[in-house]
N, C-alpha and C positions, 0 to 999 in steps of 0.2 A: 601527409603526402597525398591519399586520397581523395581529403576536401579539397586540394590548392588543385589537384588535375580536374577534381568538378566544378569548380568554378572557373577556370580556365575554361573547358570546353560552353559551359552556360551561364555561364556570367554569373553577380551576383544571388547570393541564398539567404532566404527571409531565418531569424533566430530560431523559428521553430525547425524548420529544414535542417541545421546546424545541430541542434538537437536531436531532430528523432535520429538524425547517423551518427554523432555521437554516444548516443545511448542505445540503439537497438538495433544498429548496423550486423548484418551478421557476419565479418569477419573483425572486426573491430569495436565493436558495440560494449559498451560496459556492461550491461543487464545481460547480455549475448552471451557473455566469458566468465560465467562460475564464480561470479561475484559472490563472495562468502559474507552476511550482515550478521554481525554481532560483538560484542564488548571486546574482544579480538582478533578481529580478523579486519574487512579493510573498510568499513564504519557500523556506528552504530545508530540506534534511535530509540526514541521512550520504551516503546513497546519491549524492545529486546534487554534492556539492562531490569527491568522489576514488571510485576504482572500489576503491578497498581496501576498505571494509565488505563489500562484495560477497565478493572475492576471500577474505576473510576468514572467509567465513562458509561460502563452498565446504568450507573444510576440515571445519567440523562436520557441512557434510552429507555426506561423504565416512565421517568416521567414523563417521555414524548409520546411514548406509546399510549401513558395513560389520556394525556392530554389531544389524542387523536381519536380517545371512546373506545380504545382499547379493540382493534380491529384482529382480528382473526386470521387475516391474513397479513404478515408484517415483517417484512423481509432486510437483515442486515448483510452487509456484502461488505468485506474487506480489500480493497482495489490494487493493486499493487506486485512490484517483483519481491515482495518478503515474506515469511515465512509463516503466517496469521499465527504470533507473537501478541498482537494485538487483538487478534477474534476471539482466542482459543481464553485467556481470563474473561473475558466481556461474558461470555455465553455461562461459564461457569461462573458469574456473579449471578447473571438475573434470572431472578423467581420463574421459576412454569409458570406463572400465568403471561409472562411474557412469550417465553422462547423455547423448544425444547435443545438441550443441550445437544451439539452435533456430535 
């Protein structure tokens, strides 16, 4: 009912516009309303059912890292509305000479 009165008052809305109130609307937003991720609750993704994606994916950052001369400063960031499911193995895979564990 929201979207049909905003595009009533201003016309047509690009997919992404359609989106962000969709998804991060603050009284109707998905990500806004206590979206619960995991193997039961109302989805899931790699990261949440086994910690092997994670631990999997240590190894390419291991070889990226290497393959960047092994930089001293070298920063991984998890982007997202979940739970860093996926950070939290990754970090606990790779060696200190890459990362220290957070």
């Amino acid at each position: 009912r929201m979207l049909v009165e905003r595009i009533r008052e201003r016309g047509p809305m690009t997919m992404a516009e359609f989106m962000r109130e969709c998804l991060t609307n603050s009284q109707h937003g998905y990500y806004t309303n206590n979206v619960e991720i995991g193997p039961f609750q109302d989805f899931t993704t790699a990261p949440t059912t086994t910690p092997m994606f994670g631990t999997l994916l240590a190894k390419w950052v291991e070889w990226a890292h290497k393959g960047l001369g092994s930089p001293r400063n070298f920063n991984l960031v998890e982007l997202g509305p979940g739970t860093g499911a996926l950070i939290r193995p990754l970090f606990k895979a790779l060696p200190d000479s890459v990362a220290d564990a957070p």
